[in-house]
C-alpha positions in Angstrom: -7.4 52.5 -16.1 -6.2 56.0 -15.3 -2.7 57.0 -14.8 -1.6 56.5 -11.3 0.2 59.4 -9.8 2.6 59.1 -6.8 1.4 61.0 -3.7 3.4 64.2 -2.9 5.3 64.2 0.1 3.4 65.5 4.0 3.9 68.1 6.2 3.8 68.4 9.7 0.2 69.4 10.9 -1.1 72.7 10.3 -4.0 74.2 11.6 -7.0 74.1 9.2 -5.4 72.4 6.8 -8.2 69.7 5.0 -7.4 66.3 4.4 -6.4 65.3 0.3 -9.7 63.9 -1.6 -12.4 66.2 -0.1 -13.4 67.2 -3.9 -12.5 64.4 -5.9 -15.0 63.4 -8.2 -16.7 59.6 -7.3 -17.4 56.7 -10.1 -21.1 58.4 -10.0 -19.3 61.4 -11.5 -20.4 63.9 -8.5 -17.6 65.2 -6.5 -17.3 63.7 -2.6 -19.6 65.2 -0.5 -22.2 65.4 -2.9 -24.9 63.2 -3.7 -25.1 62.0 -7.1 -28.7 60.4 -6.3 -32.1 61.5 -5.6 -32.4 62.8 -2.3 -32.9 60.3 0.4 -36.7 60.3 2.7 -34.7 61.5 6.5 -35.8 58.0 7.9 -33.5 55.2 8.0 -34.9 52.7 4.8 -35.2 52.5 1.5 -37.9 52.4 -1.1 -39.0 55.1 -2.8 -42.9 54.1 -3.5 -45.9 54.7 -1.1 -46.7 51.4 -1.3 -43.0 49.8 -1.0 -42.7 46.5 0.9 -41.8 46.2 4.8 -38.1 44.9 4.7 -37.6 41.4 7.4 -34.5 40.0 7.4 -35.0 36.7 8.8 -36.9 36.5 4.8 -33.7 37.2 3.1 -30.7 35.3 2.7 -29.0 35.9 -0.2 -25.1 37.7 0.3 -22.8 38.7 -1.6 -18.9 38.2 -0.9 -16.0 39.2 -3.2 -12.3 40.8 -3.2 -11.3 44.0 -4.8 -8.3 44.5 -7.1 -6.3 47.1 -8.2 -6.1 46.9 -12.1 -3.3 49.0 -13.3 -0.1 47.2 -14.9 1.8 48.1 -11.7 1.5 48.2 -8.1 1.6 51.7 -6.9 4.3 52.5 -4.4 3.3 53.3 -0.8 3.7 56.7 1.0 4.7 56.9 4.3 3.3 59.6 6.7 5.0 61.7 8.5 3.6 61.9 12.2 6.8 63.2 14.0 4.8 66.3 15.1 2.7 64.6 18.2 5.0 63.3 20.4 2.1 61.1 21.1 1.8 59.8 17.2 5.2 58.9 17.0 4.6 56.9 20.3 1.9 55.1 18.7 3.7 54.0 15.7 6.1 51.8 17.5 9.0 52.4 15.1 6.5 51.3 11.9 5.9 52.9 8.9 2.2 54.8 8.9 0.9 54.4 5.3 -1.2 56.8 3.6 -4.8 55.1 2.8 -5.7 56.6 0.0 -2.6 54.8 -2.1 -2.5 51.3 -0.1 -2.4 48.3 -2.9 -1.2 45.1 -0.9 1.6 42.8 -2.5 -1.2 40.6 -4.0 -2.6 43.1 -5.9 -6.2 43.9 -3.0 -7.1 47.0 -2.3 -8.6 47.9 1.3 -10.8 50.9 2.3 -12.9 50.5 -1.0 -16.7 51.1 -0.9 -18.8 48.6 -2.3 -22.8 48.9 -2.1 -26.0 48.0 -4.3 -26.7 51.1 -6.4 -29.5 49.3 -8.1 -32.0 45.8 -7.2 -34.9 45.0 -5.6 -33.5 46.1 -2.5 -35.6 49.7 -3.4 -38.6 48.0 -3.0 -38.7 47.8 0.5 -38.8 50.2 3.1 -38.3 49.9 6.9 -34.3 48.6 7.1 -32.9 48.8 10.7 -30.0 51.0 10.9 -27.0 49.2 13.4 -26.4 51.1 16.4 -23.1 49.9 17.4 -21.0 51.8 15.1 -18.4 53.2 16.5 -15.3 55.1 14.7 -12.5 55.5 16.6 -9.2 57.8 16.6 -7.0 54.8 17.4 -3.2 55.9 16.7 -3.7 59.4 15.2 -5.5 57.7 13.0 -9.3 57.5 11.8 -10.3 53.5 11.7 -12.5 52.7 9.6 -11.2 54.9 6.9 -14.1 54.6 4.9 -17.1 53.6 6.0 -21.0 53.7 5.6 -24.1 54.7 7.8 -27.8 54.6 7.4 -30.1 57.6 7.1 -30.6 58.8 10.5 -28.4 56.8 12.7 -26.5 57.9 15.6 -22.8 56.8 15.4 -20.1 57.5 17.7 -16.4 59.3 17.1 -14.5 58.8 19.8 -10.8 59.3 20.7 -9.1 56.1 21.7 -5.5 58.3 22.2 -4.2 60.1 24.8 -3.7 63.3 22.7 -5.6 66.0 21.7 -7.9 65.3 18.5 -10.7 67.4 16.3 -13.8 66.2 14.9 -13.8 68.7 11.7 -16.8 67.4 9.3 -17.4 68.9 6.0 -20.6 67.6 4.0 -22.5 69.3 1.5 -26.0 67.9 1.9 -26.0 67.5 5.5 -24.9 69.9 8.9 -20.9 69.9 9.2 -19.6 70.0 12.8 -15.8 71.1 14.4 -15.7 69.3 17.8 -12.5 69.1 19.9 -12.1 65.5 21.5 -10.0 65.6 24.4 -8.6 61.7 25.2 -11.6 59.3 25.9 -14.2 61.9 24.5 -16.8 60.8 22.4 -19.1 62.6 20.2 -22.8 61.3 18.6 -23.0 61.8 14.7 -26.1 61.3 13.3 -26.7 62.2 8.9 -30.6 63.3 8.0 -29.7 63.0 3.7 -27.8 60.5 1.5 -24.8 61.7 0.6 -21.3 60.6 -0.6 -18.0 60.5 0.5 -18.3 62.9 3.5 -14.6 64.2 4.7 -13.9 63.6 8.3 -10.4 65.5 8.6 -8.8 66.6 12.0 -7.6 70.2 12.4 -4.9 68.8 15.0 -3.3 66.5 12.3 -3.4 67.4 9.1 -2.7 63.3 7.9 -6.3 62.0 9.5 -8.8 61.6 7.2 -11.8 59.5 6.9 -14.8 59.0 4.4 -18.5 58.6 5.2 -21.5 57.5 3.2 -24.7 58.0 4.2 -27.5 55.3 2.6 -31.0 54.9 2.8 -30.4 50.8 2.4 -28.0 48.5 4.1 -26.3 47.0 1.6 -23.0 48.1 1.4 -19.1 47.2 2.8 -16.2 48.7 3.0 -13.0 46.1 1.7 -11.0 44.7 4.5 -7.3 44.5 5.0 -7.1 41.9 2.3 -9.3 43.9 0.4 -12.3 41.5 1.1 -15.9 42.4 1.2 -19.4 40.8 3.0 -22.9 42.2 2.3 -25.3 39.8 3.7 -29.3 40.1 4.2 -29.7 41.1 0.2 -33.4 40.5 -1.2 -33.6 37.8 -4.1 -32.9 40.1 -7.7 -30.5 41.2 -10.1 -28.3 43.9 -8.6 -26.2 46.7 -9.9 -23.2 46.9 -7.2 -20.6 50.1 -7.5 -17.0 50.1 -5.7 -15.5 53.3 -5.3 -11.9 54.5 -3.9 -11.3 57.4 -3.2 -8.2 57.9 -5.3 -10.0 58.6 -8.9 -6.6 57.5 -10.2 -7.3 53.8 -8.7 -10.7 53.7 -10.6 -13.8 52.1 -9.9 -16.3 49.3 -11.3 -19.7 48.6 -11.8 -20.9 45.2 -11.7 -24.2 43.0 -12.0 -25.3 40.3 -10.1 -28.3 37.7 -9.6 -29.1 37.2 -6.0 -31.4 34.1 -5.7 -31.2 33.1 -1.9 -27.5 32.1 -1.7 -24.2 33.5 -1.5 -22.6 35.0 -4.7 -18.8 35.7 -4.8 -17.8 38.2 -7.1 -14.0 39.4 -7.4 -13.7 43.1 -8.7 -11.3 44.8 -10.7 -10.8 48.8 -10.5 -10.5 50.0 -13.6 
């Protein structure tokens, strides 16, 4: 387990100014934004064979459920944002703290807005997944939610601004097209990502503190840790698996883990390391 470093204190929002974490490196050892895997076919599925299996998922039931944990001898501290530039922000708040992502640990020892997906299985002998088309993520309280999150290979997803302030869409990937859109409140803009790719900063020009994280896959199987750090990936193939979690503080760590799917649910708790 790597040192963990306190977070240095924020400024009020500048112009420009790129969220923290847009080139740190991932546990695949390519920075965010890159790739770190073969390239991706532009379709939404997986398999890389001609002769690759058509996926259905009423023929799979195996899942996989777990809860990730930070493993360093102590409990990093939070940091507070400071949001006091948007009258609007400070609104939202309420009078509560807003906590920096990137260093939440819960009291417990969880850890929310971790990635978790299958990096190796049987689950790359199929081809023809169905991307969801529901996804939505929102600028809900000066603030991207999810904070990290995955899509499929060519699906459309929404950004949309939930406040009634002025937001930017300002997305930065290296394998894919980038886009700056203002969102006026109740805009909403369609996303869609034509390569995998990892860790893709979403940042907002308007307030330097939002940040978010997309990965784009060519498979569905993959979560993002809840609240209580907890994480669901359902509709698996029957296999052994090679699962990674990643956060996006390289001082938290990351873990690699192996599992045997065989129709059932697995639970598997993880520890950052």
């Amino acid at each position: 387990m790597k040192a963990y470093a306190k977070g240095a204190a924020l400024g009020i929002a500048l112009i420009g100014l790129v969220a923290c974490g847009g080139d740190k490196k991932d546990d695949g050892g390519s920075k965010a934004g890159g790739d770190g895997d073969k390239p991706a076919k532009t379709e939404a599925g997986g398999g890389d064979e001609g002769d690759a299996k058509l996926y259905d998922a009423s023929a799979h039931k195996g899942s996989l459920t777990g809860v990730v944990k930070f493993g360093g001898a102590t409990i990093p501290e939070k940091v507070v944002l400071n949001v006091s530039s948007d009258v609007f922000c400070t609104s939202a708040a309420d009078g509560k703290e807003v906590l920096d992502q990137q260093f939440q640990v819960n009291a417990d020892g969880t850890v929310p807005h971790v990635f978790v997906y299958a990096a190796k299985g049987p689950h790359k002998t199929f081809k023809g997944y169905t991307a969801p088309t529901d996804f939505v993520l929102e600028q809900h309280g000066c603030m991207y939610t999810p904070h990290v999150f995955g899509v499929m290979v060519g699906q459309a997803f929404q950004v949309k601004n939930d406040d009634q302030t002025m937001h930017n869409v300002n997305v930065s990937p290296k394998r894919n097209d980038g886009a700056n859109k203002g969102q006026p409140p109740e805009a909403s803009d369609t996303f869609t990502f034509a390569k995998k790719e990892k860790a893709i900063p979403f940042t907002c020009d308007v307030h330097s503190w939002m940040s978010a994280k997309a990965w784009v896959m060519d498979h569905p199987f993959f979560a993002t840790t809840d609240a209580e750090g907890k994480f669901d990936i359902s509709g698996l193939p029957d296999g052994e698996y090679t699962f990674k979690a990643w956060h996006e503080n390289e001082d938290f760590g990351s873990a690699e883990f192996k599992v045997t799917i065989a129709g059932g649910e697995v639970s598997q708790d993880v520890t950052l390391k």
